[in-house]
C-alpha positions as CSV (number, residue, x, y, z in Angstrom):
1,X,34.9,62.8,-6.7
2,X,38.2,64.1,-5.6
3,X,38.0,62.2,-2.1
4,X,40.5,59.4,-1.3
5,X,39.3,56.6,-0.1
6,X,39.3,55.3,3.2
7,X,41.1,51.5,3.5
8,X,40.9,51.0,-0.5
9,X,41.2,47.4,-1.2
10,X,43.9,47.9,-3.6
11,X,46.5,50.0,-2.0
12,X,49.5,52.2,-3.5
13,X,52.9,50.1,-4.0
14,X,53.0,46.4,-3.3
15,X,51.1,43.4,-1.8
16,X,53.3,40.6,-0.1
17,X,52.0,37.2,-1.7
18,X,52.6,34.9,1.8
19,X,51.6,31.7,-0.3
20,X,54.1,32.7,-2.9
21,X,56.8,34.7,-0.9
22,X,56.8,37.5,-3.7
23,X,55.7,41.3,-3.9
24,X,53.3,41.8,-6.1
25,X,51.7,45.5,-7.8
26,X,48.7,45.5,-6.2
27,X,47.5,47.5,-9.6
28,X,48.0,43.5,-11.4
29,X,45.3,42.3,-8.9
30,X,42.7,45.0,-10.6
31,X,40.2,43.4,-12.8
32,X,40.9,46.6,-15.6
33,X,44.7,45.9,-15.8
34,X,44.7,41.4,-15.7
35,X,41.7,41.2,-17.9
36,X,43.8,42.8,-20.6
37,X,46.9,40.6,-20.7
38,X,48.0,37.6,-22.7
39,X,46.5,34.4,-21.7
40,X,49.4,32.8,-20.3
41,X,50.4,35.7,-18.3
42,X,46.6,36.7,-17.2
43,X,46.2,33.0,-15.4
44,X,49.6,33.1,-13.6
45,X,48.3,36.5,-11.7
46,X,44.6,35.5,-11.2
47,X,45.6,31.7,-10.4
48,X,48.6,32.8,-8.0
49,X,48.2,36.4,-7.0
50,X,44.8,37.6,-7.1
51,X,43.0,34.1,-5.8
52,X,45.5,34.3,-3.3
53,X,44.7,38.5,-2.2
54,X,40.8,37.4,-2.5
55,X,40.9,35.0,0.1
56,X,43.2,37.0,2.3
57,X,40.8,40.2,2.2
58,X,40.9,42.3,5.3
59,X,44.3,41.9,5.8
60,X,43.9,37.9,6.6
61,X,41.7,38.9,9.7
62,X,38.9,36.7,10.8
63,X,35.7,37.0,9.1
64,X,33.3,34.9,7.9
65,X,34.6,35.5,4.4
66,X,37.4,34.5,5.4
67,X,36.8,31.4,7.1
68,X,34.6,30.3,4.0
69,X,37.6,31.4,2.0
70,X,40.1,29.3,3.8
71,X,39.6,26.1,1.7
72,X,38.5,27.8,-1.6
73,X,40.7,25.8,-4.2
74,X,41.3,27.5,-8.0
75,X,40.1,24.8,-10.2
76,X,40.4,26.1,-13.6
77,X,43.4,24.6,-15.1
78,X,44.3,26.0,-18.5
79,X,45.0,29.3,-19.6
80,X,42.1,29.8,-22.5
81,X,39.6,28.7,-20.0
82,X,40.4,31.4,-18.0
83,X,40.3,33.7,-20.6
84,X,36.7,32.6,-21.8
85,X,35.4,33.0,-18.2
86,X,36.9,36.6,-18.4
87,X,35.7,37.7,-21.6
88,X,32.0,36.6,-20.4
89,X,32.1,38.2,-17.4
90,X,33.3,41.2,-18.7
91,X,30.5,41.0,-21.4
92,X,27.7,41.0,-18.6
93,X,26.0,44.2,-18.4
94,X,26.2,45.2,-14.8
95,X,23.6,47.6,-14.9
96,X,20.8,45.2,-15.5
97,X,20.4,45.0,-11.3
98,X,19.2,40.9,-11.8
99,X,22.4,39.5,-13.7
100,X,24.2,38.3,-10.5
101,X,20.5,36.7,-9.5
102,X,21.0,35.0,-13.3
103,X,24.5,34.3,-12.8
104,X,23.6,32.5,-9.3
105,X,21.1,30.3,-10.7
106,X,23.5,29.3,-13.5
107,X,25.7,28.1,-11.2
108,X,23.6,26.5,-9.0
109,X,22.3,24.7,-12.1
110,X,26.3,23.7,-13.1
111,X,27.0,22.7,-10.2
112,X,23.9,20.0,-10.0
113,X,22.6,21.1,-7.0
114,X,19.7,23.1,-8.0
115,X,16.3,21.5,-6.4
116,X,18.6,19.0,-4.3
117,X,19.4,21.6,-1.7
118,X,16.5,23.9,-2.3
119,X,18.5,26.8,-3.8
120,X,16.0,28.4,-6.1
121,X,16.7,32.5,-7.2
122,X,13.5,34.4,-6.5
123,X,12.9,37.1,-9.5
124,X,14.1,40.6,-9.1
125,X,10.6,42.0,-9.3
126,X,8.6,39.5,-6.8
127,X,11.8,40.7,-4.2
128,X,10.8,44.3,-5.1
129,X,7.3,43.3,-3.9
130,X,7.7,42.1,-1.1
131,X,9.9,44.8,0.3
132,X,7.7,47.1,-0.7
133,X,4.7,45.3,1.1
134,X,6.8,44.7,4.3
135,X,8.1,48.6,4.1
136,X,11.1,47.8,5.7
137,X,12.2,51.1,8.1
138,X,15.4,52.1,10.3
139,X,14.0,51.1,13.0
140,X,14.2,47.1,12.0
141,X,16.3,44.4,12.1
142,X,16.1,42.7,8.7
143,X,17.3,39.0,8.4
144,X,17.4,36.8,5.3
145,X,18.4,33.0,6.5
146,X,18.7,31.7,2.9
147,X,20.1,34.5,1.0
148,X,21.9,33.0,-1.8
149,X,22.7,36.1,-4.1
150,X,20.9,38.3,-1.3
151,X,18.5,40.1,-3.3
152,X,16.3,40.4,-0.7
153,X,19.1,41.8,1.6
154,X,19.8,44.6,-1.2
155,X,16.1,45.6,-2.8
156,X,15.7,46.2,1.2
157,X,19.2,48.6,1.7
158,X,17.8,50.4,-1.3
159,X,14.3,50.6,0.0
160,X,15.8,52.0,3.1
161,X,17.9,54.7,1.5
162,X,15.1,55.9,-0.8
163,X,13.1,56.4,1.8
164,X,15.3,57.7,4.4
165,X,17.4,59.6,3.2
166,X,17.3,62.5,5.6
167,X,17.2,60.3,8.3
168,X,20.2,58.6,7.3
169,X,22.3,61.4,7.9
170,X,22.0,61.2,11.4
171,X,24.7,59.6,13.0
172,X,23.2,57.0,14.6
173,X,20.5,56.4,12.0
174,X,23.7,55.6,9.3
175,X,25.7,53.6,12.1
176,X,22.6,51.1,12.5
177,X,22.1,50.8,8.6
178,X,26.0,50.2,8.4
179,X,25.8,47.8,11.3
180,X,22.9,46.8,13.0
181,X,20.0,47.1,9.9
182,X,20.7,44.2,7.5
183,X,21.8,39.9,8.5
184,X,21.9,37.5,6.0
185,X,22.6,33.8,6.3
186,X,23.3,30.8,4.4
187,X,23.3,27.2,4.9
188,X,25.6,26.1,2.2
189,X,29.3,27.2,2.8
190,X,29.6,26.5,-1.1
191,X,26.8,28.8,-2.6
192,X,27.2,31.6,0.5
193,X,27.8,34.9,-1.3
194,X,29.6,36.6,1.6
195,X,27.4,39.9,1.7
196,X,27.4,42.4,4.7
197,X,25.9,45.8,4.9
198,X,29.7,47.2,3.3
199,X,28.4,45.7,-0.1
200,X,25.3,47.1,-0.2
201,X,26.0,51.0,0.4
């Protein structure tokens, strides 16, 4: 509250579209502000702007988001399609912690691959389990090597800050948790969800 925020992801002023050649707000790239426009106008930003700034993220430096990016190809192709795949996300409720676990399995089952490659969503409370059992601490190195949505990854960062939380306030404690702590892997470029410790804080 009242702090500015260090490297935001959307900036003040403009973002220079390289695949396009044109500046664009980078407040039209905000979910709030596209998911509100006509349909027509709503697809030319998230088809040509904002698909374009999401698979340019960091500034186009390499990352593995970025390399998994690279060849990422918008495939929805009319306007009204768009705007139903908006309205349903929009309509999840994001404070139900499982929905992106629910969402994942839906695609994987979409996308016929569910079984074939051995992508199967574990439930949210059999994860909480687990980590509990393991009591993951500071001083480990956690590693998921088939992380899909990476629920393990994040039940375990919040195991970790419930339980630390005065030890996380030690310099090198919070550098390990930001850095060192959490690894997670995937074997299928298509289904990897891109997580690093940044989206679990």
């Amino acid at each position: 509250m009242g702090v500015e925020v260090k490297d935001p992801t959307f900036k003040k002023g403009m973002w220079h579209n390289l695949d396009t050649d044109n500046d664009v707000p980078y407040d039209n790239l905000r979910w709030s502000v596209f998911k509100n426009k006509e349909a027509e106008e709503m697809y030319r930003i998230i088809s040509r702007d904002a698909f374009s700034f999401i698979k340019n993220l960091n500034t186009g430096k390499e990352s593995a988001y970025s390399r998994f990016m690279s060849n990422a190809t918008f495939l929805i192709q009319k306007p009204r399609t768009l705007v139903k795949v908006v309205e349903g996300i929009d309509a999840l409720d994001m404070n139900n912690r499982d929905t992106m676990g629910d969402v994942y399995e839906y695609v994987l089952g979409k996308m016929a691959v569910s079984g074939n490659n051995e992508q199967f969503r574990t439930p949210r409370h059999i994860i909480k389990m687990i980590v509990e059992m393991m009591q993951p601490s500071l001083n480990d190195s956690i590693c998921d090597p088939a992380m899909g949505s990476a629920g393990f990854i994040v039940e375990s960062a919040k195991y970790v800050q419930e339980h630390y939380k005065s030890e996380l306030l030690q310099k090198a404690n919070a550098e390990h948790y930001k850095s060192g702590l959490l690894h997670g892997f995937d074997t299928d470029t298509t289904m990897l969800y891109g997580v690093d410790n940044q989206d679990v804080e």
